[in-house]
C-alpha angles and dihedrals in degrees: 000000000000139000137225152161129210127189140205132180138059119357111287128165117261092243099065082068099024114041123359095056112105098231090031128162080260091059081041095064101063092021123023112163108205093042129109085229110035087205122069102183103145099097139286143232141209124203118186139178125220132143102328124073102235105057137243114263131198121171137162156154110250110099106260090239090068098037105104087177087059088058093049106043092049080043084056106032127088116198137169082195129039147164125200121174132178113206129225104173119231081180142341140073123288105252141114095267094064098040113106148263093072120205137205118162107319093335128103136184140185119174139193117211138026152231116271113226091011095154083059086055105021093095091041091051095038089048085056089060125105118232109244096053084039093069096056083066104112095158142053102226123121083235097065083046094052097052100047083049089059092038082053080051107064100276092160090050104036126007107178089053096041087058096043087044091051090055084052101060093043093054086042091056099049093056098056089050089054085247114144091251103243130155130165105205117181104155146158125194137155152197097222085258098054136032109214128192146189133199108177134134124186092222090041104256102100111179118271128278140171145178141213140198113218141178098260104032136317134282136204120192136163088245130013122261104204123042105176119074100000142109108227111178110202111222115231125240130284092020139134125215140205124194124184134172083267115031148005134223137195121202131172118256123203121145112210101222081059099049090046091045085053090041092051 
């Protein structure tokens, strides 16, 4: 499983999320403590947000531990809206194309978790896509796949019920290819106005997140950074939430294909 950290708020340094904290996505990397793997080696990814609307994006396969680039652009960059993401693959290659965050327009996504028997459902899943969004696929995770599905689903328009839309299909898909329906899904993702996250298993243990309200803005990661001095909330499972510069909500998420797939 991977690990990762998001920010919204007022302009910090990268930095102040990424790298300096004692128990950073850095530290993550080679030693997370609430992961199924504590390393996350296979490469890492940064999506920020400036003065353009579609946001900058760096990602690569070294581990982050060994990146010195990674430790010098979030030095240097200045951001009110940012994605980071450590990658532990499920499945995939390790290559650039498959590192998170993922981007398409002035979306981006990272995600924690998987989809269990995804070769059995991947050409199913990929065939439901439209063309268009099916060209802006470069890798082969089920990651990439998911996000292109709830962009398919109405993600400008409605976030909350693209994502729920998107589980559905997947369990969906599962069923009609005889596969126990069962997807982890922790994920952040934004528009570069909102940060958006998800935190739903199938089975009911979704992967761990928590949030955080600072001076200067609010985070959301899959495992806290600092553990000394700071209030960090966990979110329950099988929830959305919605952070702005100004406030932050927490709704239940339950798709009902899912429920009646668990139910069946």
């Amino acid at each position: 499983m991977c690990r990762w950290a998001a920010y919204i708020g007022e302009e910090v340094f990268l930095e102040d999320i990424v790298t300096a904290p004692c128990h950073s996505l850095i530290a993550q990397s080679h030693c997370a403590q609430e992961a199924k793997s504590p390393t996350n080696g296979d490469g890492f990814g940064l999506a920020w947000y400036g003065e353009r609307p579609e946001p900058g994006l760096y990602r690569d396969i070294l581990p982050a531990w060994s990146d010195p680039n990674l430790k010098s652009l979030c030095r240097q960059i200045k951001s009110g809206l940012f994605l980071a993401h450590v990658r532990a693959s499920t499945g995939g290659a390790t290559s650039r194309a498959n590192c998170h965050p993922f981007v398409s327009g002035r979306w981006s996504f990272m995600h924690n978790g998987q989809i269990s028997g995804f070769e059995k459902i991947r050409r199913r899943l990929e065939a439901s896509i439209n063309d268009d969004l099916y060209e802006q696929r470069q890798g082969t995770t089920d990651s990439e796949l998911f996000f292109l599905l709830m962009l398919e689903e109405g993600l400008d328009a409605e976030p909350q019920g693209a994502v729920a839309r998107a589980t559905s299909r997947v369990v969906e898909a599962a069923r009609s290819a005889g596969v126990d329906p069962q997807l982890k899904l922790t994920a952040a993702f934004s528009d570069g106005q909102n940060l958006f996250a998800v935190r739903y298993a199938t089975d009911g243990h979704a992967p761990t997140l928590y949030t955080r309200d600072g001076e200067t803005g609010r985070c959301i990661v899959s495992e806290p950074f600092d553990r000394e001095g700071q209030s960090w909330q966990a979110v329950p499972p099988s929830s959305f939430v919605t952070m702005t510069r100004d406030e932050m909500t927490v709704r239940p998420f339950q798709p009902s294909l899912a429920q009646l797939a668990l139910a069946g």
